[in-house]
gemmi code that builds the backbone of each chain (N, CA, C; Angstrom):
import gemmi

chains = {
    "A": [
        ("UNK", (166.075, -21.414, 224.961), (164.995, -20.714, 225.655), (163.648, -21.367, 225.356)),
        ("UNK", (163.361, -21.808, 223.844), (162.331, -22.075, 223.608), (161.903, -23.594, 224.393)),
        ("UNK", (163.221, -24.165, 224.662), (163.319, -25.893, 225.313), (162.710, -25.333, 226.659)),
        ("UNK", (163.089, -24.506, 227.139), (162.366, -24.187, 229.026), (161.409, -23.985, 228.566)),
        ("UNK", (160.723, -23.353, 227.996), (159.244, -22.899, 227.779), (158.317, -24.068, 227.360)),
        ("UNK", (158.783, -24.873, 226.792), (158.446, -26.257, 226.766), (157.705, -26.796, 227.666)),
        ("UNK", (158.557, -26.669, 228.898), (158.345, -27.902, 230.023), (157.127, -26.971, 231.101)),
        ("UNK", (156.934, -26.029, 230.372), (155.736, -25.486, 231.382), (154.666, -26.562, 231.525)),
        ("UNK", (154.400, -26.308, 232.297), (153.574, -27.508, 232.919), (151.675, -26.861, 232.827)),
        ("UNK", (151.346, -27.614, 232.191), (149.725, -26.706, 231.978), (148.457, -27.964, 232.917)),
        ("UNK", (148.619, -28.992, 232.596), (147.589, -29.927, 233.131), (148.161, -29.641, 234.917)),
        ("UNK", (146.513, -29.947, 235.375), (146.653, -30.300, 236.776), (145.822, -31.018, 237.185)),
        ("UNK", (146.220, -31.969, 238.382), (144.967, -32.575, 238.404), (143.710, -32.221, 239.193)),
        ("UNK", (142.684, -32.530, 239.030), (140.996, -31.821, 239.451), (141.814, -30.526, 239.452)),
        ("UNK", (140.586, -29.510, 240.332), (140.366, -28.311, 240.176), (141.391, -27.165, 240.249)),
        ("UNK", (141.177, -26.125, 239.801), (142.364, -25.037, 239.908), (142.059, -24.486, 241.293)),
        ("UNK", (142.861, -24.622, 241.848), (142.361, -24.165, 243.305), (142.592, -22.575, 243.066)),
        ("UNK", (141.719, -21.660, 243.882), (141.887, -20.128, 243.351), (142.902, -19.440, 244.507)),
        ("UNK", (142.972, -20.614, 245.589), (144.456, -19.770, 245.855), (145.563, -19.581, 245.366)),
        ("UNK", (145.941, -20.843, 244.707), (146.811, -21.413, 243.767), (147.109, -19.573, 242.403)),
        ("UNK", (145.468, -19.399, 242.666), (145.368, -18.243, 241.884), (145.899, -16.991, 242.043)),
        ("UNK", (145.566, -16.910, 242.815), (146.126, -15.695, 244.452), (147.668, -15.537, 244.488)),
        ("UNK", (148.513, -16.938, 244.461), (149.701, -16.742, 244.483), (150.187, -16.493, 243.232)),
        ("UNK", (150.228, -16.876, 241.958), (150.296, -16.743, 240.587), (150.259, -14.851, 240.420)),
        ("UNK", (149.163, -14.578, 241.243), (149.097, -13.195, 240.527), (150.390, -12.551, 241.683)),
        ("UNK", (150.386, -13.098, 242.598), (151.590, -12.769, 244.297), (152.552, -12.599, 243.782)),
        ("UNK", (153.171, -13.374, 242.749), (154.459, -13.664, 242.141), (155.075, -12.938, 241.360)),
        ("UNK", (154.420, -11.777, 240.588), (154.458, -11.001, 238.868), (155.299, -9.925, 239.997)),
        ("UNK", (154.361, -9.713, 241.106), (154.766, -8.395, 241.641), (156.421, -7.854, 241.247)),
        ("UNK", (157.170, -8.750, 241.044), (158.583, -8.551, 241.156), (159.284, -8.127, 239.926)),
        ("UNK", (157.970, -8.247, 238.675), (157.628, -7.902, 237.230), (157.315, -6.713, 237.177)),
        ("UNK", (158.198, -5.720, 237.533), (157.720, -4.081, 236.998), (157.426, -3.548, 236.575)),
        ("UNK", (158.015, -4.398, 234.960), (157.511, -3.680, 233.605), (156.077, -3.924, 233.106)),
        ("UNK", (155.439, -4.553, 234.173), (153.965, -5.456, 233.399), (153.364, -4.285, 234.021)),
        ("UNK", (152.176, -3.891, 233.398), (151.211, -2.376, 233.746), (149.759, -3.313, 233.333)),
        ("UNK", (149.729, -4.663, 232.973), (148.230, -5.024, 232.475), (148.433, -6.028, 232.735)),
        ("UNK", (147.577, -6.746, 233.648), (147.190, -8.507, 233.674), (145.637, -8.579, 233.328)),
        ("UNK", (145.417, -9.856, 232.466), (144.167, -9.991, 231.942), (144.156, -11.431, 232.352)),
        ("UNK", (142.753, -12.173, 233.157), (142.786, -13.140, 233.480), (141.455, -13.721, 233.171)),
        ("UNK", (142.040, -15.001, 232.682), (140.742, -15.420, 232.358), (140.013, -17.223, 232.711)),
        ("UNK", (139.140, -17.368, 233.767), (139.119, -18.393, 234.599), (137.620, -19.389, 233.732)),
        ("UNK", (138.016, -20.277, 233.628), (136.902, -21.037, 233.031), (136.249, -21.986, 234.324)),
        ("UNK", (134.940, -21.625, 234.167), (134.554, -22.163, 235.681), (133.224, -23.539, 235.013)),
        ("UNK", (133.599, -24.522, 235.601), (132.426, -25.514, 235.595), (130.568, -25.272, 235.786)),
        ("UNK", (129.747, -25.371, 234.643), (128.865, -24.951, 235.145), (127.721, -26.136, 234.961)),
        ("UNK", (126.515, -25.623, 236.323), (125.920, -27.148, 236.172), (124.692, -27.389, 234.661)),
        ("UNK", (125.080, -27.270, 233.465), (123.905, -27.429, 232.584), (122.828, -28.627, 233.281)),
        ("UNK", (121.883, -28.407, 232.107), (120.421, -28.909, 232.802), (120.809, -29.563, 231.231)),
        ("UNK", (120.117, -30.774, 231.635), (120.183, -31.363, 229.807), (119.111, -33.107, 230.292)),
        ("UNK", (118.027, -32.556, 230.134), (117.084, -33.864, 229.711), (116.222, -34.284, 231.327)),
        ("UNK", (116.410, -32.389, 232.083), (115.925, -32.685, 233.326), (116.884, -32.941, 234.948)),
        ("UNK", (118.304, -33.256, 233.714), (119.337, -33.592, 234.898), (120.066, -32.620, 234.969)),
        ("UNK", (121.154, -32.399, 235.809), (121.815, -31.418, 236.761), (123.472, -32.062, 236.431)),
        ("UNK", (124.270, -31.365, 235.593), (125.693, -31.309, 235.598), (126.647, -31.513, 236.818)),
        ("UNK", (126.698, -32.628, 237.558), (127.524, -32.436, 238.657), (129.372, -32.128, 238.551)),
        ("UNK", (129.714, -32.683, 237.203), (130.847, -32.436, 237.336), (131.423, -32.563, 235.662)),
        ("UNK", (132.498, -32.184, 235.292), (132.802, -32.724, 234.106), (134.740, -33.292, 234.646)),
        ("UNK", (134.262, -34.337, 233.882), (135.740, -35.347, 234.112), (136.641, -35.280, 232.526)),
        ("UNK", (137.856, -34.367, 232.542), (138.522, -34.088, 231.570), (139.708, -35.205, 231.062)),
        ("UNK", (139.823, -34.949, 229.839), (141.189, -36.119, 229.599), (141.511, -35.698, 228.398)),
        ("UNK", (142.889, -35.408, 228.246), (143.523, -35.118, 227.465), (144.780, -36.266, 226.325)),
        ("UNK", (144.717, -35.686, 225.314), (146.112, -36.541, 224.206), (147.023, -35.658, 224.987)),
        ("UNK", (147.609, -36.277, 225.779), (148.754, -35.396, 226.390), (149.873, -34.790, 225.676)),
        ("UNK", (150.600, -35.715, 224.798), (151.481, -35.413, 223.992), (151.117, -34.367, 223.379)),
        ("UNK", (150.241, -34.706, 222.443), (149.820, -33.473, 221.615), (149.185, -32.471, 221.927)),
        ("UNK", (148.519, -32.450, 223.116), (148.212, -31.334, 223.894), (149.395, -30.109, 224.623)),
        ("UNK", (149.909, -30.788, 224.624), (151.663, -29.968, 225.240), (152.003, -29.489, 224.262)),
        ("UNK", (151.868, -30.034, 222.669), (153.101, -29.306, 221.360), (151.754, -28.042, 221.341)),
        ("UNK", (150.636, -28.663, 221.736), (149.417, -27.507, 220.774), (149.945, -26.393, 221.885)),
        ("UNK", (150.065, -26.616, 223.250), (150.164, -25.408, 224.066), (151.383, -24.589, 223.969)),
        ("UNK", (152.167, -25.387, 223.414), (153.455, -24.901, 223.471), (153.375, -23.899, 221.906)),
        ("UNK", (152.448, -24.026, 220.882), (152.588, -23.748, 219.860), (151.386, -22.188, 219.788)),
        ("UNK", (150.562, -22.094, 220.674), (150.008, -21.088, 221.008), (150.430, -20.184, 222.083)),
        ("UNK", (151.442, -20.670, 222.692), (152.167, -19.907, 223.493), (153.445, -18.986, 222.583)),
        ("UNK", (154.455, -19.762, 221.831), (154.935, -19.108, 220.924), (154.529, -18.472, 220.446)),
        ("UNK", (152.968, -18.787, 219.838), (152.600, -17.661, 218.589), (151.703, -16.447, 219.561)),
        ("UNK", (151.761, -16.503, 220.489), (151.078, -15.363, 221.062), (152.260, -14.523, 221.645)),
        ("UNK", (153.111, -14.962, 221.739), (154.918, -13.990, 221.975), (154.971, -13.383, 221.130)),
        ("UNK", (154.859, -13.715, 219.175), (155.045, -13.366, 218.693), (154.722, -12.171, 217.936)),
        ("UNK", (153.126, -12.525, 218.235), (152.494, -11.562, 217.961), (151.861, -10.342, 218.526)),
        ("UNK", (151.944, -10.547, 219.940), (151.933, -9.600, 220.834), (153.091, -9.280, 221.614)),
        ("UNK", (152.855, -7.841, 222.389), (153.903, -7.620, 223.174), (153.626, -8.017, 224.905)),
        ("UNK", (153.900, -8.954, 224.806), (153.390, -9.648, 226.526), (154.894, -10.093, 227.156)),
        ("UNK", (154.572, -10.123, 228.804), (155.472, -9.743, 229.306), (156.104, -11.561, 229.494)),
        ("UNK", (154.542, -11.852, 230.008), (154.448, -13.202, 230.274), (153.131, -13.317, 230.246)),
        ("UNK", (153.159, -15.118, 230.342), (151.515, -15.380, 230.197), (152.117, -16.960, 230.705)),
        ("UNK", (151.032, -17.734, 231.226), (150.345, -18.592, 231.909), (149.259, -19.455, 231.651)),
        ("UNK", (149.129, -20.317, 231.271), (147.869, -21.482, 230.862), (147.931, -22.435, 231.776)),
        ("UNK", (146.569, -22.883, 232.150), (146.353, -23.943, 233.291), (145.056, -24.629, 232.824)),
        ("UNK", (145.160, -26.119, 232.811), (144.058, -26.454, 232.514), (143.944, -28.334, 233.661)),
        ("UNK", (142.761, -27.967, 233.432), (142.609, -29.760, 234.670), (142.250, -30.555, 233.836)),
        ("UNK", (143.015, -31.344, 234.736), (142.380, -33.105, 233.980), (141.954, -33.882, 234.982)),
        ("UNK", (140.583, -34.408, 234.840), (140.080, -35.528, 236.136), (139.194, -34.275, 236.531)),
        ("UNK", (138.197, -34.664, 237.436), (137.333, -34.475, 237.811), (137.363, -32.991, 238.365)),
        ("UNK", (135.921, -32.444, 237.902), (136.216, -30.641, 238.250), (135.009, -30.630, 238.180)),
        ("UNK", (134.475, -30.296, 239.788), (132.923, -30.048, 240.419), (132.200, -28.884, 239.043)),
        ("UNK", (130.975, -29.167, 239.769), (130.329, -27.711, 238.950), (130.444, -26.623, 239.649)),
        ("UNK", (130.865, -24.960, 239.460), (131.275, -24.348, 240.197), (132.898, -24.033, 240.232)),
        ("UNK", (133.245, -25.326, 239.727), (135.365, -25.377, 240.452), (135.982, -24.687, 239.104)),
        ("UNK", (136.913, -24.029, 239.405), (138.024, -23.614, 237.685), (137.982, -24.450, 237.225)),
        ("UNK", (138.294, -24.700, 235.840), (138.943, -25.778, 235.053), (139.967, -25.231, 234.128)),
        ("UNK", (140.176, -23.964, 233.977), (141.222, -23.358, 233.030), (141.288, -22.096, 233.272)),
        ("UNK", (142.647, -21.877, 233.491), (142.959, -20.183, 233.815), (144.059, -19.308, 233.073)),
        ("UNK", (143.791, -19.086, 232.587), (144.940, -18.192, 231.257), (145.083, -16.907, 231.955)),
        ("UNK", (146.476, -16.691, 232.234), (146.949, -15.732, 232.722), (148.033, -14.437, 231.685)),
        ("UNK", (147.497, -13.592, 231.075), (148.901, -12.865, 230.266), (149.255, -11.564, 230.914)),
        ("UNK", (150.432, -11.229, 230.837), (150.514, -9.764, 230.961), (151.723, -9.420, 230.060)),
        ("UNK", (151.292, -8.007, 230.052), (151.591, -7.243, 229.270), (151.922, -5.654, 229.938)),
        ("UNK", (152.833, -4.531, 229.112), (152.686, -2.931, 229.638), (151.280, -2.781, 230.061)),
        ("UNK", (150.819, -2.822, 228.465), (149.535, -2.106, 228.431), (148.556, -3.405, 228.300)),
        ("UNK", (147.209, -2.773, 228.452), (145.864, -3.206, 228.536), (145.769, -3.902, 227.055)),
        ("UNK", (146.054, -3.045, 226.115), (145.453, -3.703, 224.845), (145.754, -5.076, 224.560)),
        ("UNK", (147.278, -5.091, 224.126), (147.772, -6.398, 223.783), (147.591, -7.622, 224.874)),
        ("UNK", (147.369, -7.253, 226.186), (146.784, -8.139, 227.228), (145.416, -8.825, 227.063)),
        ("UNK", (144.606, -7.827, 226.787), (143.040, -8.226, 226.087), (142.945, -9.342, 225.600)),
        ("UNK", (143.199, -8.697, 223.997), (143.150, -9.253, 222.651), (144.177, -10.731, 222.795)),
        ("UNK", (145.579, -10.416, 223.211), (145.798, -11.989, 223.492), (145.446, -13.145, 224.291)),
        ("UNK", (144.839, -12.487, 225.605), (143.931, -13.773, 226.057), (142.930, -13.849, 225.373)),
        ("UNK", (142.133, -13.493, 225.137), (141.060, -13.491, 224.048), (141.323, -14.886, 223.282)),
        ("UNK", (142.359, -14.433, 222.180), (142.997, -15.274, 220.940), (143.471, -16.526, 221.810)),
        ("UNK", (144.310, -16.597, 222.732), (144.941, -17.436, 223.315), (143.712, -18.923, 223.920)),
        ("UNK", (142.301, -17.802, 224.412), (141.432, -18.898, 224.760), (140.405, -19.756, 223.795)),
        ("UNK", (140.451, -18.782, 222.761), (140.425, -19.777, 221.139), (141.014, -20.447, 220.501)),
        ("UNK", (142.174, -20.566, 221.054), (143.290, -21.508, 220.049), (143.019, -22.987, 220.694)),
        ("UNK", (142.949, -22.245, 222.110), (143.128, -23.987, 223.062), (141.503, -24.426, 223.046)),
        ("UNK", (140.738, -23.906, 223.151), (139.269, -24.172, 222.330), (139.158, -25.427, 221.060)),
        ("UNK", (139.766, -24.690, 220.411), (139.799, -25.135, 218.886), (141.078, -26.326, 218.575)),
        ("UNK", (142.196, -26.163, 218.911), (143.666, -26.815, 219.029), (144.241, -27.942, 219.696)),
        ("UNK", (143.419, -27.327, 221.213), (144.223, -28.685, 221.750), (143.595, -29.605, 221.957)),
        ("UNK", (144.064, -30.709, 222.207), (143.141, -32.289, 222.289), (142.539, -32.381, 223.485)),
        ("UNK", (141.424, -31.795, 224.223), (140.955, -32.427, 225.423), (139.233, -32.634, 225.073)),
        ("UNK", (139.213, -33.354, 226.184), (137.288, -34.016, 226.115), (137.422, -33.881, 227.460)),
        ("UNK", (135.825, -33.809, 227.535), (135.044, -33.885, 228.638), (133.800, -34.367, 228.901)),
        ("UNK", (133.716, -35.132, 229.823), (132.665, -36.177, 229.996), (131.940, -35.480, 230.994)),
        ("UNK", (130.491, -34.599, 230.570), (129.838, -34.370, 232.105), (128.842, -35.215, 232.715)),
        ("UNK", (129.336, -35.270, 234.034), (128.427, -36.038, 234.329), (127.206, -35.628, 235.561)),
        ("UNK", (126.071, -36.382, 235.234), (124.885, -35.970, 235.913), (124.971, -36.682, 237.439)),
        ("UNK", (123.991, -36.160, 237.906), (123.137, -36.423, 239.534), (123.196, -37.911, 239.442)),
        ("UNK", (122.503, -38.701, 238.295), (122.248, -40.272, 238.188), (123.670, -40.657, 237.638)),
        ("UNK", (124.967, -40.346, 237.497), (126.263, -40.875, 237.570), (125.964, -40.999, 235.916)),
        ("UNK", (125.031, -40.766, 234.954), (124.686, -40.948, 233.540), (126.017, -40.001, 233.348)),
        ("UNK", (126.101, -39.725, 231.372), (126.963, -38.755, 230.724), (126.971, -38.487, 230.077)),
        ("UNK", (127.331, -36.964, 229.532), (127.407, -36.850, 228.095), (128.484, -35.937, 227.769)),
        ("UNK", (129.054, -36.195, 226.205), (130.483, -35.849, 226.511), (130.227, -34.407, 225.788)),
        ("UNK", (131.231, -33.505, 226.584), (131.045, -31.686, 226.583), (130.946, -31.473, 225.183)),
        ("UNK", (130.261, -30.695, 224.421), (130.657, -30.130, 222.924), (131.130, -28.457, 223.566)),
        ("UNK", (131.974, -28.013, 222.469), (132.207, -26.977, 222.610), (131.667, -25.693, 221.810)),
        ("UNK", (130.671, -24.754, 221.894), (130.294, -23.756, 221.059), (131.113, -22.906, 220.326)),
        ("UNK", (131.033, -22.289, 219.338), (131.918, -21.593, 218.068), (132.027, -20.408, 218.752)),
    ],
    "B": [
        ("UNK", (152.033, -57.513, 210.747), (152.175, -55.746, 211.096), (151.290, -55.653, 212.484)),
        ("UNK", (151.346, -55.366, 213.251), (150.476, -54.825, 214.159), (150.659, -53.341, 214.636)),
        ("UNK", (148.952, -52.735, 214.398), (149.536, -51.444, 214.466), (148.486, -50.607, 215.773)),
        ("UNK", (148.696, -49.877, 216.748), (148.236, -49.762, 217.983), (147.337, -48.498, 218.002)),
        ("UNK", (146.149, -48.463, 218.338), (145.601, -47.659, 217.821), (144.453, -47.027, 219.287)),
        ("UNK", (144.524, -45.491, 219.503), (144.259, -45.168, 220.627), (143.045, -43.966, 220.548)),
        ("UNK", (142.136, -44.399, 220.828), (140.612, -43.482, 220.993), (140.430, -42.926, 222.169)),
        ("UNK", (139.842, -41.212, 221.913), (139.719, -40.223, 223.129), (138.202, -40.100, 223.209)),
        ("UNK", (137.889, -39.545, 224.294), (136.569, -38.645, 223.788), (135.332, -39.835, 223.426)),
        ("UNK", (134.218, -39.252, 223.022), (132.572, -40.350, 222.655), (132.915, -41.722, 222.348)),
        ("UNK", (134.390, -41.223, 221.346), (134.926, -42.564, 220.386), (135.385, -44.245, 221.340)),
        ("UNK", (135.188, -43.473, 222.893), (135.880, -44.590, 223.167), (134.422, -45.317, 223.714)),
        ("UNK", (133.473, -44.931, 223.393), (131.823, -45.408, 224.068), (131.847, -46.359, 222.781)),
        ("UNK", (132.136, -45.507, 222.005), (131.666, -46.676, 220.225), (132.870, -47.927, 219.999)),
        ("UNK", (133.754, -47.725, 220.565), (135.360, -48.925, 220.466), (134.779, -49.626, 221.422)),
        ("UNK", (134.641, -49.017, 222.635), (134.066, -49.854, 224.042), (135.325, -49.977, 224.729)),
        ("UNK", (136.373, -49.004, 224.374), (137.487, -49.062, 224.822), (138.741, -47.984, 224.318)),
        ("UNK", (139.387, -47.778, 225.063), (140.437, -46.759, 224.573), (141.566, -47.137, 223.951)),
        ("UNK", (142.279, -48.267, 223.465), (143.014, -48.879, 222.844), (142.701, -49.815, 221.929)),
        ("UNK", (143.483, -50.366, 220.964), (143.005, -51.361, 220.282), (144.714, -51.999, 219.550)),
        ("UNK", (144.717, -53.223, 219.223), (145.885, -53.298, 217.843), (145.104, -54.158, 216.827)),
        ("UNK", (145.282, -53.857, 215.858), (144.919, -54.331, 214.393), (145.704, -54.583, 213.784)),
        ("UNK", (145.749, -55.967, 213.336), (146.815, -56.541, 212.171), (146.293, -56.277, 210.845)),
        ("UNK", (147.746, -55.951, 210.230), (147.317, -56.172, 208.431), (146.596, -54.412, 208.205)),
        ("UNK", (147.084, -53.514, 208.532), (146.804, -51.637, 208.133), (147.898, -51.274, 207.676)),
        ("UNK", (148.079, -51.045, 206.587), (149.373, -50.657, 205.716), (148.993, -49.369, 205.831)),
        ("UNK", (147.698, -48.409, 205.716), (147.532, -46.877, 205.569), (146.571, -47.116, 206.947)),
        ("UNK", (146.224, -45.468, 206.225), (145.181, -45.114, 207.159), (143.404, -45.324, 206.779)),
        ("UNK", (143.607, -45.663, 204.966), (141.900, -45.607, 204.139), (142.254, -47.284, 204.655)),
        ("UNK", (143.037, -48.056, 204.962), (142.565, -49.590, 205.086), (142.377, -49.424, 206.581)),
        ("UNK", (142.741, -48.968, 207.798), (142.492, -48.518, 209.167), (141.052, -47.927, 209.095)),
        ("UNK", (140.880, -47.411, 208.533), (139.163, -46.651, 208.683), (138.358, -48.170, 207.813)),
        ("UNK", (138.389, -48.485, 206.826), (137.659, -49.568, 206.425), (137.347, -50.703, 207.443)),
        ("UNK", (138.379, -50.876, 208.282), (138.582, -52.153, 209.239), (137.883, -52.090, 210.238)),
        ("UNK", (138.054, -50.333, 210.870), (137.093, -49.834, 211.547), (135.667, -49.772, 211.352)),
        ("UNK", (135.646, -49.007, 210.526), (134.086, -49.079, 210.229), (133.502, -50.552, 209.975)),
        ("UNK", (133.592, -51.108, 209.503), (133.201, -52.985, 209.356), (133.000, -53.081, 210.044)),
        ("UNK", (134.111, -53.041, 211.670), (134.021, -53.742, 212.598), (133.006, -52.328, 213.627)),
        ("UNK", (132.998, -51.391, 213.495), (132.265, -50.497, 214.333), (131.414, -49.532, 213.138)),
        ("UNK", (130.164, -49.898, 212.931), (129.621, -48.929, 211.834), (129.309, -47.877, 212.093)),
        ("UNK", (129.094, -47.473, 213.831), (128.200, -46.359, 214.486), (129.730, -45.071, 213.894)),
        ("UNK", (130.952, -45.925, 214.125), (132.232, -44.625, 214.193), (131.770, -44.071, 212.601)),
        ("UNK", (131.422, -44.575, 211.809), (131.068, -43.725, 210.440), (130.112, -42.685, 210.118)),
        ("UNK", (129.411, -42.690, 211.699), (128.110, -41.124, 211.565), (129.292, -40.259, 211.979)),
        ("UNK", (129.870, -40.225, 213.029), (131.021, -39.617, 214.082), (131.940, -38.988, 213.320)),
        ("UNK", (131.909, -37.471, 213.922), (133.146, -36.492, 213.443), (134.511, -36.700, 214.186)),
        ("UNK", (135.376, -36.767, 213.454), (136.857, -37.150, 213.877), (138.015, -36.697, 213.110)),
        ("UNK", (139.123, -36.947, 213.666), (140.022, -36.697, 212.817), (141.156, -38.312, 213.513)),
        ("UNK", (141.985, -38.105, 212.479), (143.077, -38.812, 212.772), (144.666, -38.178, 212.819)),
        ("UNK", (145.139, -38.668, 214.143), (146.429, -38.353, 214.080), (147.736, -39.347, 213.842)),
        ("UNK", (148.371, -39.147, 213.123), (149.718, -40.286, 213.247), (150.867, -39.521, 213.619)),
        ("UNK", (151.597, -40.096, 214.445), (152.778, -39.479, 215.240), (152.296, -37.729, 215.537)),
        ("UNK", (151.333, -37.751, 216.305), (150.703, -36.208, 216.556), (150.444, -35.344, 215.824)),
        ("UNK", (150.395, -35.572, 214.177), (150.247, -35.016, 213.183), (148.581, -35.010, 212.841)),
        ("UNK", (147.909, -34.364, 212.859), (146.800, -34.521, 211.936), (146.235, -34.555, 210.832)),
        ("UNK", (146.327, -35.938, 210.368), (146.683, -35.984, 208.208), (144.999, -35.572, 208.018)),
        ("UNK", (145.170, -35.421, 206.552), (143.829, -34.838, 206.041), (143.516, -36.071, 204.787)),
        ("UNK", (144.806, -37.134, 204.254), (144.809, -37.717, 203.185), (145.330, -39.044, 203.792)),
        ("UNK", (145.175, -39.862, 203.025), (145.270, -41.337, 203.474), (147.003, -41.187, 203.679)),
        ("UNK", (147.635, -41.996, 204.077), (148.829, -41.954, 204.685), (149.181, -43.506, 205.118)),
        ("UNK", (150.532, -43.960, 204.857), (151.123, -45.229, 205.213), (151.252, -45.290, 206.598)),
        ("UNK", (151.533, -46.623, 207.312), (151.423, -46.832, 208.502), (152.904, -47.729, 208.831)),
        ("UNK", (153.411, -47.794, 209.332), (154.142, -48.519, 210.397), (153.866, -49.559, 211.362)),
        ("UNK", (154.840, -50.287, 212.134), (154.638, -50.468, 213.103), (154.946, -49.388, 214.471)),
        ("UNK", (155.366, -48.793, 214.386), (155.658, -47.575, 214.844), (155.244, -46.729, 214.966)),
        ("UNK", (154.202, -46.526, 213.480), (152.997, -45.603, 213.831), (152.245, -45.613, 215.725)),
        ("UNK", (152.460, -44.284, 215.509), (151.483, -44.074, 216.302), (149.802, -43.208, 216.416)),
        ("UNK", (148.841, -44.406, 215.908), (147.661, -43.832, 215.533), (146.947, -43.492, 216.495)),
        ("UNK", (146.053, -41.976, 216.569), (145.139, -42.026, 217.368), (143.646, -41.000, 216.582)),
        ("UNK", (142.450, -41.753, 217.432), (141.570, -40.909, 216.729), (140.681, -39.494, 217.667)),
        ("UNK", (140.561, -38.685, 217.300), (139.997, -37.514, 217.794), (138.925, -37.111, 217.649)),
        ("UNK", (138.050, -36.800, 218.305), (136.578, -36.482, 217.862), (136.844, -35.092, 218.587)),
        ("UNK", (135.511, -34.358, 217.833), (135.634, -32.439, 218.353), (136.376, -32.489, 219.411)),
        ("UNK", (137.308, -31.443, 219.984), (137.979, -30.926, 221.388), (136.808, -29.973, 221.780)),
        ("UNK", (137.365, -30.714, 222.965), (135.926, -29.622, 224.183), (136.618, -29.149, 224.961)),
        ("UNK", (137.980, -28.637, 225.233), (138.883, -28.317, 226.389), (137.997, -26.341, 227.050)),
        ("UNK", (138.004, -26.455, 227.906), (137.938, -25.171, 228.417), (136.673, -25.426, 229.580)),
    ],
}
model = gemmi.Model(1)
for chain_id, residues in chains.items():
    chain = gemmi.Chain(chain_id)
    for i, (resn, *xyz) in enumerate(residues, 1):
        res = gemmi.Residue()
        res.name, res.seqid = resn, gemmi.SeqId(i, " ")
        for name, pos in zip(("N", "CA", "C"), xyz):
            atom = gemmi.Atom()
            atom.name, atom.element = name, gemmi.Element(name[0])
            atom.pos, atom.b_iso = gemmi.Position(*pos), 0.0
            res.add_atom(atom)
        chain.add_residue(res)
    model.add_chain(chain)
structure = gemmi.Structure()
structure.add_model(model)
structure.setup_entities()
């Protein structure tokens, strides 16, 4: 079981399209026992930094090790919560300002453990997994994303 | 020995490139020495190192097989 859960597939390339989104949530319907979806969409935004305008940030990931980290916060959020299912999506390559770049999907019965594990779930991959991001400005210049605590 | 060595992230502005191989790295404290010599700016720079997707905290032997790579902060989200 744990080998299928593996091969979930989390990178995509450029943007999360939000229909893409639309159907994801289309799909649970057939999931009865889920009473809580908590979703959580990370959207590109244009910072201002030295006068210039964020047009896009261009992502790239340690793939390998980005897959064990996802795969290893996915386990430990089974474990520790009671979720029904859950969902991670993240882009690689170019993602406008404005476009998704990461969408964590969990559900659960209830509300609580739905919360609190996306919550946790969007700190692990924060902190855990290997990706960078290069944003880049109006003048094609760059600077690469830091991430806040 | 040649051992293959792969930069993500700022690190690859300071390499000037995302790959590299270096002969003669038995660890990882003679891999950072070789580095830094040859790139002094990577010694202000926060990083970590991984070998075979592991992230060591202590100097560590190398291979040819190793597979080294270096990491600077993750910005994913």
């Amino acid at each position: 079981m744990s080998s299928q859960k593996k091969k979930n597939k989390v990178f995509i390339e450029g943007a999360i399209n939000p229909a893409f989104i639309a159907d994801s949530i289309a799909k649970h319907s057939s999931k009865t026992s889920i009473g809580a979806h908590t979703i959580f969409l990370g959207q590109v935004r244009n910072d201002m930094n030295d006068g210039k305008t964020v047009q896009a940030i261009e992502y790239s990931a340690y793939n390998e090790m980005a897959e064990n980290e996802f795969h290893k916060i996915r386990e430990a959020a089974f474990a520790q919560y009671e979720l029904t299912c859950m969902h991670i999506y993240h882009s690689l390559g170019k993602v406008r300002a404005g476009e998704i770049s990461m969408f964590v999907f969990v559900s659960s019965k209830h509300r609580n453990d739905a919360f609190i594990a996306c919550r946790e779930i969007i700190e692990q991959i924060k902190a855990n997994v290997p990706i960078w991001g290069k944003e880049i400005f109006d003048d094609d210049t760059y600077v690469w994303k830091q991430n806040n605590s | 020995m040649k051992i293959k060595v792969i930069a993500f992230g700022c690190l690859t502005d300071i390499l000037g490139k995302d790959m590299m191989e270096l002969e003669d790295v038995s660890n990882t404290d003679l891999l950072k020495s070789k580095l830094y010599a040859k790139y002094p700016d990577l010694k202000r720079r926060k990083y970590k190192i991984a070998v075979n997707q592991q992230i060591i905290s202590e100097d560590i032997s190398l291979d040819e097989n190793s597979e080294v790579v270096l990491l600077p902060p993750f910005a994913g989200g």
